[in-house]
C-alpha positions in Angstrom: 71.7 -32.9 114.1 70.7 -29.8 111.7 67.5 -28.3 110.8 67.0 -28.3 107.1 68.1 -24.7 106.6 71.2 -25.0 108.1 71.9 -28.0 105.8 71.3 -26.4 102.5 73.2 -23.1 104.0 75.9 -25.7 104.3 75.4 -26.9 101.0 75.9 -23.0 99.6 78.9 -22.5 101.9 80.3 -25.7 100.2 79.6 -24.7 96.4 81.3 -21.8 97.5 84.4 -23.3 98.2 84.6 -23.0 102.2 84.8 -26.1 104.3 84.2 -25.0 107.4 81.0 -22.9 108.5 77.1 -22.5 109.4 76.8 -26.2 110.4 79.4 -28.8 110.0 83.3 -28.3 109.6 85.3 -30.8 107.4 89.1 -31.1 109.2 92.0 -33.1 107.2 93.9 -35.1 109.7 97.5 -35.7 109.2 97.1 -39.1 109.1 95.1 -38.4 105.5 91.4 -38.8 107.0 89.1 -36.2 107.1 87.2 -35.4 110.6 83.5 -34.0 109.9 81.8 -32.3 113.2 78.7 -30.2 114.1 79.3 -26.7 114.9 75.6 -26.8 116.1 75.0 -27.0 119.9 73.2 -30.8 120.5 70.3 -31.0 122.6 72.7 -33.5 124.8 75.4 -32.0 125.1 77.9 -33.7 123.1 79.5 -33.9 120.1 79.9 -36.5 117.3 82.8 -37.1 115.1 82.7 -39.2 111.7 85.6 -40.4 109.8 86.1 -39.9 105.8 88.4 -41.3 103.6 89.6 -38.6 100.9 87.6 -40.8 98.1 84.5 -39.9 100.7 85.1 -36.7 101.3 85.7 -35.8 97.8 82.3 -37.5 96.6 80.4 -36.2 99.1 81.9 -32.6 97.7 81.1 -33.9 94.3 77.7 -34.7 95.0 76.8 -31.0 96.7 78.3 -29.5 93.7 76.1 -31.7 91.0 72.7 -31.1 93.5 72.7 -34.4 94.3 71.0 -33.6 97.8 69.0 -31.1 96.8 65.3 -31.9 98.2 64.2 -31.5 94.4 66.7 -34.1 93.1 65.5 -36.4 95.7 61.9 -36.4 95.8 61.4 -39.9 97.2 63.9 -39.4 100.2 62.6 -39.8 103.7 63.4 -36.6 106.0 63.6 -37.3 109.3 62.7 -34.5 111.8 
């Protein structure tokens, strides 16, 4: 879980090229998967872990570089807090 700031300082860490940082690090496996996880302490304790293809990975890179989550690309988009 991430507070809005620490998403889009994510999203700038990205555009600049890094993959690891302020929020969430992105980890190739040697198996060819990618591992995402929070660098942010959770309120329970634990940690998550999601799998990505490459083809994921890369679009969800793709997508942060074209502003594709930026809040005023997607005005209709229901934040959760």
């Amino acid at each position: 879980m991430f507070t809005e700031a620490q998403f889009d300082h994510f999203f700038a860490h990205v555009r600049a090229g890094h993959t690891h940082g302020p929020c969430l690090d992105i980890t190739r496996r040697d198996n060819g998967t990618y591992a995402f996880r929070s660098t942010v302490p959770q309120p329970c304790g634990t940690t998550a872990e999601l799998e990505f293809t490459e083809a994921e990975v890369l679009a969800f890179l793709d997508g942060i570089a074209q502003g594709d989550f930026d809040r005023n690309t997607t005005p209709n988009m229901a934040l959760c807090r």
